[in-house]
C-alpha positions as CSV (number, residue, x, y, z in Angstrom):
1,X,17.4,-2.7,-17.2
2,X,16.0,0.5,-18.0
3,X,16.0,3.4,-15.7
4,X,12.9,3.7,-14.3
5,X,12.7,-0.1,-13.5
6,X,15.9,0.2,-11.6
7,X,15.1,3.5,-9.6
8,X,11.2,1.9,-8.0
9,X,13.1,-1.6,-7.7
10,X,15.7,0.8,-5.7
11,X,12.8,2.7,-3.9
12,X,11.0,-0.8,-3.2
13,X,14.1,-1.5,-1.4
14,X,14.6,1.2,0.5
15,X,10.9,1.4,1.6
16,X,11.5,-2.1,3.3
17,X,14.3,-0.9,5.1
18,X,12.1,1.6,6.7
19,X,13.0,5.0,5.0
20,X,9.9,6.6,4.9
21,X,9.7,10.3,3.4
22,X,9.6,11.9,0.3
23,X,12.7,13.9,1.2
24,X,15.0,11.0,2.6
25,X,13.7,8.7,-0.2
26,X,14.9,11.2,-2.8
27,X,17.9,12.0,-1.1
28,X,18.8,7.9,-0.8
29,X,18.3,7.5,-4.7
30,X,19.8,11.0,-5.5
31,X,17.4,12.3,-7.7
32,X,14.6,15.1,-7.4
33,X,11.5,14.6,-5.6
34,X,9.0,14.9,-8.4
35,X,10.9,12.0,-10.0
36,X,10.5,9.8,-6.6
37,X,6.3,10.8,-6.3
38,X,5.9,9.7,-9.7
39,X,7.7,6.4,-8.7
40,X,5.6,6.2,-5.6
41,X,2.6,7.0,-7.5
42,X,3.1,4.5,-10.0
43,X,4.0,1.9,-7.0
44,X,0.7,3.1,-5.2
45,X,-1.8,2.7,-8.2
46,X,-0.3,-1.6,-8.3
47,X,-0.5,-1.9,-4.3
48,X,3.4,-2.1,-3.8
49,X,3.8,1.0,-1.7
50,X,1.3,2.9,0.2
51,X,0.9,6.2,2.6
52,X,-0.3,8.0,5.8
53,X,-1.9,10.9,6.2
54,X,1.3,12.6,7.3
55,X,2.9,11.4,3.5
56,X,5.0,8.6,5.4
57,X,5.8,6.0,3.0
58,X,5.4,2.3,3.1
59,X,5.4,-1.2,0.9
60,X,2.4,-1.9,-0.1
61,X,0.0,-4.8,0.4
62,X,0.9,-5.9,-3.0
63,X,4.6,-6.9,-1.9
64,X,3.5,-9.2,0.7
65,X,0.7,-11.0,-1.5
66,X,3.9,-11.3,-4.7
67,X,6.1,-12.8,-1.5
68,X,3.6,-15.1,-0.2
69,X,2.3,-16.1,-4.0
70,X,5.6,-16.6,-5.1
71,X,6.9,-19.1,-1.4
72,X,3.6,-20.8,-2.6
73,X,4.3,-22.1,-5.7
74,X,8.1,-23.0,-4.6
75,X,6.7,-25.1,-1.9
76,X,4.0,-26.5,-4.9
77,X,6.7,-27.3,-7.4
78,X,8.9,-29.2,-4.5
79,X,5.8,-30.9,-3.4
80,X,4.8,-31.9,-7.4
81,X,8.0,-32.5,-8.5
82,X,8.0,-36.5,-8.2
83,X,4.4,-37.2,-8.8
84,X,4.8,-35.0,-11.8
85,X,7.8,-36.9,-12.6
86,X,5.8,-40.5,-12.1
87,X,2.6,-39.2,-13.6
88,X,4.9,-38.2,-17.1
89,X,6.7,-42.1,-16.7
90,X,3.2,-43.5,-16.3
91,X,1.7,-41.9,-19.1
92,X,4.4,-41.0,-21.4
93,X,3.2,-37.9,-22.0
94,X,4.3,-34.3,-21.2
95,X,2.9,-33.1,-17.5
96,X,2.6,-29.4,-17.0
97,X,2.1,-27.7,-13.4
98,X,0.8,-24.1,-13.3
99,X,-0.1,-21.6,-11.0
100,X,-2.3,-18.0,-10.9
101,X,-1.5,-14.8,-9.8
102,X,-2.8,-11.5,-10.7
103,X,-4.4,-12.4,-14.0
104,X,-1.6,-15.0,-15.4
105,X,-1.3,-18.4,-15.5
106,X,2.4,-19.2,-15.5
107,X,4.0,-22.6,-16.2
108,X,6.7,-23.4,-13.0
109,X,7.2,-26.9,-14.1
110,X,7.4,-29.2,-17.4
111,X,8.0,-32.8,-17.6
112,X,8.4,-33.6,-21.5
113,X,7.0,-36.5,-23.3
114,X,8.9,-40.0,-24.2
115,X,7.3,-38.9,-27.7
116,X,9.7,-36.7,-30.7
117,X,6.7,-33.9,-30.6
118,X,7.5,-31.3,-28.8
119,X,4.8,-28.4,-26.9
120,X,5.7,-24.6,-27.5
121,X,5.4,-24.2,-24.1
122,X,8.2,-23.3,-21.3
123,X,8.8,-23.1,-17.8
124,X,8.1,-19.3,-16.9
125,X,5.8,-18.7,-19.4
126,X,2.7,-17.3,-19.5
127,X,-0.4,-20.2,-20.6
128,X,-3.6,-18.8,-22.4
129,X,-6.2,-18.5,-19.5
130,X,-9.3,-19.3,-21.9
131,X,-7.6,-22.4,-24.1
132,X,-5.7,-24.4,-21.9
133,X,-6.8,-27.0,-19.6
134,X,-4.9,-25.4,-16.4
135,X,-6.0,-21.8,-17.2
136,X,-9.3,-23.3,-16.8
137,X,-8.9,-24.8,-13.7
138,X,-7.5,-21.8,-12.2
139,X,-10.1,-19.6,-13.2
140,X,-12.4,-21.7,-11.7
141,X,-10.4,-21.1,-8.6
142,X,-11.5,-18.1,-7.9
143,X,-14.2,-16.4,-6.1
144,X,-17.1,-16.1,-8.6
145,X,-16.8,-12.0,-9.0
146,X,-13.4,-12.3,-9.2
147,X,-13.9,-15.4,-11.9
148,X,-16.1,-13.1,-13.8
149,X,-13.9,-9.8,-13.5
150,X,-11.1,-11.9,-15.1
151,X,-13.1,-13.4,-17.5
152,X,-14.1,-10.0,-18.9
153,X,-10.4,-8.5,-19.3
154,X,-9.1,-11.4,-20.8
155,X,-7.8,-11.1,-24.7
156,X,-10.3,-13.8,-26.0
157,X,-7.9,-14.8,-29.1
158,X,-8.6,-17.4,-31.2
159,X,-6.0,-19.6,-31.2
160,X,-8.3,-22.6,-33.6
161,X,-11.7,-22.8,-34.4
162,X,-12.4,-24.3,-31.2
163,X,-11.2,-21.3,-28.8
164,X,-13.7,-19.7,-26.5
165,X,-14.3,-16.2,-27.9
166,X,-17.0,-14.9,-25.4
167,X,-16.5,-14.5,-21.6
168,X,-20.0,-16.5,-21.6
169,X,-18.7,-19.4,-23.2
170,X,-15.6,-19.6,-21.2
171,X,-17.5,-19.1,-17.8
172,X,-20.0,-21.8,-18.7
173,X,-17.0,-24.0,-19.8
174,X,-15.4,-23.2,-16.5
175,X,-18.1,-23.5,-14.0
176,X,-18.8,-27.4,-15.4
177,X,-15.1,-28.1,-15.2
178,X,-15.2,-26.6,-11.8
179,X,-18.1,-28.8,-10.6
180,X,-17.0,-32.3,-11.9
181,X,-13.4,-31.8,-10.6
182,X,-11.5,-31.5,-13.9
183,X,-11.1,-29.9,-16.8
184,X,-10.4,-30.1,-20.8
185,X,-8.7,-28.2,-23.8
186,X,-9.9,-30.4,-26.9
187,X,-7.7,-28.3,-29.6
188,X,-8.7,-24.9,-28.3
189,X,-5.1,-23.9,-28.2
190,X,-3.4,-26.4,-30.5
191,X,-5.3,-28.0,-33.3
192,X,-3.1,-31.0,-33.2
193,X,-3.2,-31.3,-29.3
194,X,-5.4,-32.2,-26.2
195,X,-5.4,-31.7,-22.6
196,X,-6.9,-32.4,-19.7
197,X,-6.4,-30.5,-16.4
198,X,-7.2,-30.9,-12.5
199,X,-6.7,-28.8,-9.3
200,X,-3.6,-28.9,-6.6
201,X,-5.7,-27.9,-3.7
202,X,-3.4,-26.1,-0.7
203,X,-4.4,-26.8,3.1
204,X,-7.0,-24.0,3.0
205,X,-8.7,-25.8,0.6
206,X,-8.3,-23.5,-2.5
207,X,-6.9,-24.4,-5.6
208,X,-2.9,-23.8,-5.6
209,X,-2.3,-25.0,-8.8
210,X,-3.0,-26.6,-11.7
211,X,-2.0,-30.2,-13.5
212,X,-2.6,-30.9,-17.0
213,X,-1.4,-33.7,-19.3
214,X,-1.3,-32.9,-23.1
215,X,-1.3,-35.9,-25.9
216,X,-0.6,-34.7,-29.6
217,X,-3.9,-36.1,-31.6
218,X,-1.1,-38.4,-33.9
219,X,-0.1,-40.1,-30.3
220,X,-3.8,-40.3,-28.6
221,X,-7.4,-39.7,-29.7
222,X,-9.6,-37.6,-27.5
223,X,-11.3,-40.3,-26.3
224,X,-7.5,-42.1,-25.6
225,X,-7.0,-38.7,-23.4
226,X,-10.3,-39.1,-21.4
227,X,-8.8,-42.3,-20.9
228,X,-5.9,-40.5,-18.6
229,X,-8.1,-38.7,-16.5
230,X,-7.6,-41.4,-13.0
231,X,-4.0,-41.0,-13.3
232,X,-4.4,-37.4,-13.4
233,X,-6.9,-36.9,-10.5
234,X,-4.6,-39.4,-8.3
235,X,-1.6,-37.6,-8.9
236,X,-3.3,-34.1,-8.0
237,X,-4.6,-36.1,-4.9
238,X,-1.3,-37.0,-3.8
239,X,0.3,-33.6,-4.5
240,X,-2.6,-31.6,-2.5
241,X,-2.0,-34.3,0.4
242,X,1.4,-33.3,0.2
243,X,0.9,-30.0,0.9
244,X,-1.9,-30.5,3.5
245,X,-4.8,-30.5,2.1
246,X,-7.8,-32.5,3.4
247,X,-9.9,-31.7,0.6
248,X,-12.1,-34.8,-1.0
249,X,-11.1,-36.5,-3.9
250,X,-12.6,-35.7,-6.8
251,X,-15.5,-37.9,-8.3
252,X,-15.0,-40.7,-10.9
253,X,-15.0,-39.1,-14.6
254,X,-18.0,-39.3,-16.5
255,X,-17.5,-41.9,-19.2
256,X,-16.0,-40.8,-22.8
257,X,-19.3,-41.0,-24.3
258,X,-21.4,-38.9,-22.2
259,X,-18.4,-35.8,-22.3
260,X,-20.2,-33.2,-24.6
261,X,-18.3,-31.7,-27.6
262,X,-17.2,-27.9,-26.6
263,X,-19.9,-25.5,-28.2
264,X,-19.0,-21.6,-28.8
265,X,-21.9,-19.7,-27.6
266,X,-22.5,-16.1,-29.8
């Protein structure tokens, strides 16, 4: 761990335990004080520490948000784990469950497939926002400005020929998978792979997470993946009951030949 890291994780700590000025904080770590403001500075500009008027320190909203984020998708993953488990038995194909926070879309759970293929992806990291079926559905979590403000930072890399590479594009994409309840990543990450994706709703009624299931083309054509899309809404039903939601279940999905094919806009 590098220096710097260790010294704010230090003064993160001591802020909690209620040591509050420059002069004590610098004391506690036993370095100077221009060394501790540019910590606290740093700390301020993220939201993990703030100050009074009288230069009294404090944590920062951001600490509480990471806390209550982070219990969240603990309780989500407990909740998920069987019906993830019986949704990958069902199927035989590899279930991913995914939450948002601050930007990234993060994978805290993985069942694999009964198939020899295996998916690049692991528990703990980070899923492309704009070409996976669960970044899409947590995008389309959010409030609309904050949808959009995320939208436009995003690194729109083209992962295949099929990756939205416009914030446009990925918004429109978003806003019909929002609206029908589920949505779709039809070789926009992987060109041999396809997903589909639908919403863990907590008991506030926003979304808390994301479950996709993703079929290798060589197991299961598109259409075959459509196909898996009742399984996949009644397991995310279950889960968001689990955690108390009382949100509606989502409505049946259009038939495989009415879904449109995914169209890049310039």
């Amino acid at each position: 761990m590098s220096q710097s890291v260790a010294r704010a994780l230090d003064l993160l700590d001591l802020l909690s335990r209620g040591v509050r000025t420059l002069d004590a904080l610098s004391a506690e770590l036993g370095v100077h004080k221009s060394t501790v403001l540019r910590l606290l500075q740093t700390l301020e500009s993220r939201g993990f520490a703030a100050h009074d008027t009288e230069h009294r320190y404090r944590v920062g909203p951001a600490v509480f948000a990471l806390a209550s984020d982070a219990l969240d998708a603990v309780d989500v993953r407990a909740a998920a784990a069987p019906i993830l488990r019986a949704l990958a038995a069902d199927t035989g194909q590899t279930v991913h469950l995914a939450t948002y926070q601050d930007g990234v879309v993060t994978y805290i759970d993985k069942v694999e497939s009964r198939q020899g293929l295996r998916m690049y992806s692991r528990i703990g990291l980070p899923a492309a926002i704009h070409a996976t079926a669960v970044g899409k559905v947590l995008l389309g979590g959010l409030e609309p400005s904050e949808r959009e403000r995320v939208a436009a930072g995003l690194d729109l890399h083209p992962f295949t020929s099929r990756t939205h590479t416009t914030a446009a594009a990925l918004l429109a994409d978003v806003a019909v998978s929002s609206e029908r309840g589920w949505a779709e990543d039809h070789e926009e990450h992987e060109t041999f792979m396809n997903c589909v994706g639908a919403p863990v709703h907590g008991p506030d009624g926003r979304v808390a997470a994301a479950v996709s299931i993703s079929v290798p083309n060589v197991v299961l054509p598109h259409d075959g993946v459509l196909a898996l899309l009742p399984a996949l809404l009644d397991a995310t039903a279950r889960i968001s009951a689990e955690l108390g939601a009382r949100t509606a279940r989502p409505s049946a999905p259009v038939p495989v030949s009415t879904v449109p094919p995914l169209k890049e806009t310039p």
